[in-house]
C-alpha positions in Angstrom: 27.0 -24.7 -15.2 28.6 -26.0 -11.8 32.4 -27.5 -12.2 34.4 -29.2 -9.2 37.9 -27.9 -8.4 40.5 -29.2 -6.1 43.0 -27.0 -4.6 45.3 -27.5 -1.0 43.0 -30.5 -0.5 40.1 -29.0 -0.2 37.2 -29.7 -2.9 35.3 -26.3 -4.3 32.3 -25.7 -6.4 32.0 -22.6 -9.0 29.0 -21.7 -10.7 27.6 -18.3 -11.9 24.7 -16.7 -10.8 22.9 -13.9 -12.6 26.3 -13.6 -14.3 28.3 -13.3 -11.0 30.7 -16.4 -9.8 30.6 -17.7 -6.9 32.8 -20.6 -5.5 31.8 -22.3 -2.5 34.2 -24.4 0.1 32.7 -27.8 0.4 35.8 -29.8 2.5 38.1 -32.5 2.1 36.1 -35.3 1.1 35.5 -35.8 -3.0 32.5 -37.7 -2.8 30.9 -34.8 -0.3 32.1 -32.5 -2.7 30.8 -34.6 -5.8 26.8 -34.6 -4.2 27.3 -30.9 -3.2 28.0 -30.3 -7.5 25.0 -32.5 -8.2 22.7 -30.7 -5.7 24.1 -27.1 -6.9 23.6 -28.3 -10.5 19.9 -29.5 -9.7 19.1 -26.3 -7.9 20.8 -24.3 -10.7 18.7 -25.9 -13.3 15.3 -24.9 -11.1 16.2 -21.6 -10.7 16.4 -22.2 -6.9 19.6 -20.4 -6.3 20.0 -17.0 -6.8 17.3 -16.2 -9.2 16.6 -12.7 -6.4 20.0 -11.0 -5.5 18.2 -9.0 -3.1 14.3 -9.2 -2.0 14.2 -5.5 -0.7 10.9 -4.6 1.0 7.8 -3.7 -0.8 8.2 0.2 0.6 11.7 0.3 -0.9 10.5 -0.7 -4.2 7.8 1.9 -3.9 10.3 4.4 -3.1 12.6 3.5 -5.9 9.5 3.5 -8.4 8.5 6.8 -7.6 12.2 8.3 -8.1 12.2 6.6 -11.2 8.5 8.4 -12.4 9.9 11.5 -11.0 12.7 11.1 -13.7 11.3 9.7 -16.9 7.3 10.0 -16.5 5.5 13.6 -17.2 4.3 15.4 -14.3 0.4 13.7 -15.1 1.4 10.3 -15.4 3.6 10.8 -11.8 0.7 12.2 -9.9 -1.9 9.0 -11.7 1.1 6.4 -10.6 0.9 8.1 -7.5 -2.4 8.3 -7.0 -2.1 4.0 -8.1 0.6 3.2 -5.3 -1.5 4.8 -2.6 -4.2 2.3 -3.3 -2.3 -0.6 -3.4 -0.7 0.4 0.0 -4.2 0.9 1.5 -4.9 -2.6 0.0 -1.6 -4.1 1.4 -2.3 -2.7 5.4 -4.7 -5.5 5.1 -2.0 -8.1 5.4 0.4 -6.8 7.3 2.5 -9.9 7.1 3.4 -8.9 3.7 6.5 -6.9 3.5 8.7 -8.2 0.9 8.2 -9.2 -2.8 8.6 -12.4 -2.7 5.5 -12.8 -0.4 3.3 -11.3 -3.4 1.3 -13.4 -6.0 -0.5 -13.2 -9.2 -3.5 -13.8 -6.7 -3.1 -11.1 -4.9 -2.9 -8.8 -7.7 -6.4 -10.8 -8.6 -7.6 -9.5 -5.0 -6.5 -6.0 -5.3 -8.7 -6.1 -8.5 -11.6 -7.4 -7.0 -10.9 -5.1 -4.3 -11.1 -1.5 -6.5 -14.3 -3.0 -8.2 -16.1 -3.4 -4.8 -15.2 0.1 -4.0 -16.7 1.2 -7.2 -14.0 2.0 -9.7 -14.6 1.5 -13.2 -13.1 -1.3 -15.0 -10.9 1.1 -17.1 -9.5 2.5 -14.3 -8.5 -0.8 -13.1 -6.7 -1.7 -15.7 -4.7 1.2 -16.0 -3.8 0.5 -12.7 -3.0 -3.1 -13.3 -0.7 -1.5 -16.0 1.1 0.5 -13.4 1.8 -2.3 -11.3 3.0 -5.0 -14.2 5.4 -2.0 -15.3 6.8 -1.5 -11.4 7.5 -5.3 -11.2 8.8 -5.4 -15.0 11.3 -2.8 -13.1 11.9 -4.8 -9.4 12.5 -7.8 -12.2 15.1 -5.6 -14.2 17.0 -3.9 -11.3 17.5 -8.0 -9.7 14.6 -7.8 -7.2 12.5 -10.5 -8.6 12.7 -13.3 -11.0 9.0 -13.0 -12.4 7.0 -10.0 -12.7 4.3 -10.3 -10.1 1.4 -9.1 -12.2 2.8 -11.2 -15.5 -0.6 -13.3 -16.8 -3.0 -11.2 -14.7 -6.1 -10.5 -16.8 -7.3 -6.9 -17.4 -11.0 -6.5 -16.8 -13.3 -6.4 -19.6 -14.1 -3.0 -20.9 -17.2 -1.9 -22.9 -15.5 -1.7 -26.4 -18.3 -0.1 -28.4 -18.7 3.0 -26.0 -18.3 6.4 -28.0 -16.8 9.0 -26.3 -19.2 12.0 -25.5 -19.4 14.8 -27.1 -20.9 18.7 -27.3 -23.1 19.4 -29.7 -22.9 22.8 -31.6 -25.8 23.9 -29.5 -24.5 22.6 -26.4 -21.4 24.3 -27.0 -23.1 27.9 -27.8 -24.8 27.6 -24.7 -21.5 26.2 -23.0 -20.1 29.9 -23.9 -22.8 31.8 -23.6 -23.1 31.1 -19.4 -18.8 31.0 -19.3 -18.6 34.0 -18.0 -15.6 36.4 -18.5 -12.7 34.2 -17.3 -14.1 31.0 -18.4 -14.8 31.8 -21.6 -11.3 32.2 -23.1 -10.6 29.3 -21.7 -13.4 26.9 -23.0 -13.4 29.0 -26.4 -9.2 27.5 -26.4 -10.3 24.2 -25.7 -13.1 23.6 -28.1 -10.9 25.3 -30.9 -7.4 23.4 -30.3 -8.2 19.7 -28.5 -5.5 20.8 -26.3 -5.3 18.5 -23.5 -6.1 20.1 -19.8 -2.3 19.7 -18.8 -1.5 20.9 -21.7 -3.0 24.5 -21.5 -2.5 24.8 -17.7 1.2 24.7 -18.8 0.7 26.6 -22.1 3.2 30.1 -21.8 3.5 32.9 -23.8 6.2 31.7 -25.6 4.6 28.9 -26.7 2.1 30.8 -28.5 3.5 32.5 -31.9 1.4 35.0 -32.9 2.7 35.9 -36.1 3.0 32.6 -37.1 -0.3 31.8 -36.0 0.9 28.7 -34.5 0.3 27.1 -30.6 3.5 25.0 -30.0 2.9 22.0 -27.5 6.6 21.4 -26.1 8.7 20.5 -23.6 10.1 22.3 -20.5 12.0 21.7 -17.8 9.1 21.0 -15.3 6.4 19.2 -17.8 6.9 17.3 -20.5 3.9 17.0 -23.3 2.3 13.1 -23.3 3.7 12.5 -26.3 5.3 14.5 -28.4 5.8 17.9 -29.6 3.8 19.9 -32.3 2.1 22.4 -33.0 -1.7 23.7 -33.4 -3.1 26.4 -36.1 -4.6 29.1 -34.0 -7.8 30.1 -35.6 -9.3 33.6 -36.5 -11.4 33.6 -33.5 -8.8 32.4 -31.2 -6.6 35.0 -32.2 -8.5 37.5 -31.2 -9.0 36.4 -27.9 -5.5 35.7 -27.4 -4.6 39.2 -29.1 -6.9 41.0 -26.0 -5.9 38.3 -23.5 -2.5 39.3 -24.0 -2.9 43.3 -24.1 -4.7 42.8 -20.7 -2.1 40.5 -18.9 0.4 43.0 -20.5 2.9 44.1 -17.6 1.9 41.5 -14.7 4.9 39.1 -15.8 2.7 35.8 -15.2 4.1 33.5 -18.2 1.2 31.6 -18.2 -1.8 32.3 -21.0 -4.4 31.1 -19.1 -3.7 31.9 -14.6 -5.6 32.4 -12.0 -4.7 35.8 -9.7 -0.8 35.4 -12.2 -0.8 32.0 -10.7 -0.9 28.5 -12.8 -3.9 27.1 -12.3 -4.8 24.2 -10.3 -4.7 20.6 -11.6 -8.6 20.4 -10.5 -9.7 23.7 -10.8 -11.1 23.8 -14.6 -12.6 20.2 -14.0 -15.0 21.7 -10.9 -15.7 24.6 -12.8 -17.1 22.6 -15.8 -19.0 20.3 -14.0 -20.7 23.5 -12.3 -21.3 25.3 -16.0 -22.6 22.0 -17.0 -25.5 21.5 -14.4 -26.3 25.1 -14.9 -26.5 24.2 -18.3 -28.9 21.1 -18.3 -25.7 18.3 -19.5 -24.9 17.2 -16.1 -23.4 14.5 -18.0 -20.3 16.4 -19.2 -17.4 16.0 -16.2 -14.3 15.8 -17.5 -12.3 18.7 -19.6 -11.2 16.3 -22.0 -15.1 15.9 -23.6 -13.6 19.1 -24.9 -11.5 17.3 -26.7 -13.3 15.0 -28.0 -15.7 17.7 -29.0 -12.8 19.3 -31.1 -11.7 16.1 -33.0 -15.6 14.9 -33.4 -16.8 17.9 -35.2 -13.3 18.1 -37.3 -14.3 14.7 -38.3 -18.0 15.5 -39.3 -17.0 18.3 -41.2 -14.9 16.1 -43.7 -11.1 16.3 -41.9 -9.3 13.1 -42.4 -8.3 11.0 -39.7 -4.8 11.8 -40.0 -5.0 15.3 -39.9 -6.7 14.8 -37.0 -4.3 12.4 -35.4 -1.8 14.8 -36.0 -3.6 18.2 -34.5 -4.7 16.0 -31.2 -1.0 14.4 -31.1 -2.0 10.7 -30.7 1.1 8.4 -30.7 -0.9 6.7 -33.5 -3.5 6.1 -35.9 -6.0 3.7 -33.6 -5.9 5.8 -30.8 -7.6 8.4 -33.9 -10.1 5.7 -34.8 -12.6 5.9 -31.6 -14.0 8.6 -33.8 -14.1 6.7 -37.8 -17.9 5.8 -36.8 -18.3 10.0 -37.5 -16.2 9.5 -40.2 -18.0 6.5 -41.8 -21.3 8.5 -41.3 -19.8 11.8 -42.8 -19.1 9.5 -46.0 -22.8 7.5 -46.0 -24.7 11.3 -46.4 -21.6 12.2 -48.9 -24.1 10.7 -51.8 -26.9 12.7 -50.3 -24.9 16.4 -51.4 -25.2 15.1 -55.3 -28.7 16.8 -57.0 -28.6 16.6 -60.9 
């Protein structure tokens, strides 16, 4: 709201904007002063004054986004966001004459979409960059950089909602292990026993692993930070005995990690390269990505008559429907239940 103020016979209007007054000198005259109120109070009620304190450039805002990953986002979702910026920069030297926020629209966001599909990205990976960008202007609109969040009412891309996730067979796992090879095979063998997620044994330490206890603790520390929360993972009989000779062998060499490379942590994108080599050589070309592992951990829990919230728990999903892309195995497990009955 706008009000009109005299004072040394000069005529002044205050209002507030984004909860900060301002009082502006209009002059001598009341009836100036009078359409200057009216003007202020129209603009006010549009939302044509001061709805941006400041329209910093669209480099700024990456900058501040990525200090503000750096600080509450876990070292995998930093590099992905990253990873997400970079192509949207690439997209954004194509028009130059953008440089500030305000010069973005929901159309533009519409382009970049259209853009990543035409250089072949999946539409999952689209949306989860569309995600990144609505949360980075959900940000810019909360630190007073933007009134409306640029991406707000831009449609994600249809995904295939009926695709399974892939998974090894028991055979295609004994053959998986059988070609491993020395240092692979621990490694694999951990995986298809725990559902551990790839970050989360590249950062897995000898203290996180309590042998008496028989327990694998998934926490935090001060340079990673678990996706979602902490718990903790029964180490199996098998396991244990690798882990028992894994750690008599790295006994001395003071490299915290369980599973290193020369006492080095290993590479973000070393395990993935070396699957998808062991895969071709083993005739399931298919199998890319370490976290089929995963998958392969949960599915076969679930076919052997584990309930979905066990398994929940053990994989650490925030929640239960995240579980449910495998209650298809579930549902099966229970149709050849009746099958087990002979009287």
């Amino acid at each position: 709201m706008a009000t009109l103020r005299a004072k040394g016979g000069r005529y002044f209007v205050d209002y507030r904007v984004n909860g900060r007054r301002v009082r502006r000198a209009i002059g001598k005259s009341k009836k100036v002063a009078e359409l200057a109120l009216k003007d202020i109070e129209v603009k006010i009620e549009r939302q044509e004054i001061g709805f941006v304190e400041k329209d910093i450039e669209l480099n700024k805002l990456f900058e501040e986004f990525a200090s503000y990953s750096n600080t509450h986002h876990a070292p995998s979702s930093q590099n992905r966001y990253r990873a997400i910026i970079d192509n949207f920069k690439r997209f954004l030297s194509g028009s130059p004459y953008i440089k500030k926020i305000s010069q973005l629209t929901p159309k533009f966001i519409e382009d970049y979409q259209a853009h990543r599909k035409g250089q072949g990205a999946a539409n999952k990976t689209v949306n989860v960059e569309l995600i990144c960008l609505h949360s980075m202007f959900t940000l810019a609109v909360k630190w007073g950089y933007a009134r409306h969040n640029t991406a707000q009412g831009v449609k994600p891309l249809k995904e295939e909602s009926n695709k399974k996730p892939r998974f090894l067979s028991k055979e295609e796992c004994k053959v998986l292990l059988e070609n491993a090879g020395d240092f692979f095979y621990p490694i694999l063998y951990a995986f298809l026993h725990t559902g551990m997620r790839k970050s989360e044994l590249e950062n897995l330490t000898w203290a996180d692993v309590d042998l008496e206890r028989k327990k694998i603790k998934i926490r935090y520390k001060d340079d990673w930070s678990p996706k979602t929360s902490e718990r903790e993972i029964p180490i199996s009989g098998g396991l244990y005995d690798l882990l028992i000779k894994r750690k008599d062998h790295v006994k001395g060499r003071g490299c915290p990690y369980v599973y290193n490379r020369c006492n080095m942590k290993l590479d973000p994108n070393y395990l993935r390269k070396k699957l998808m080599s062991l895969t071709e050589r083993c005739g399931f070309p298919d199998v890319t990505k370490i976290h089929s592992l995963r998958h392969t951990f949960a599915s076969h829990l679930i076919m052997g008559g584990v309930d979905l919230p066990t398994v929940k728990k053990l994989l650490g999903h925030a929640n239960i429907e995240t579980t449910m892309v495998y209650s298809h195995l579930a549902d099966e497990h229970v149709d050849k239940a009746v099958d087990k009955l002979n009287f």
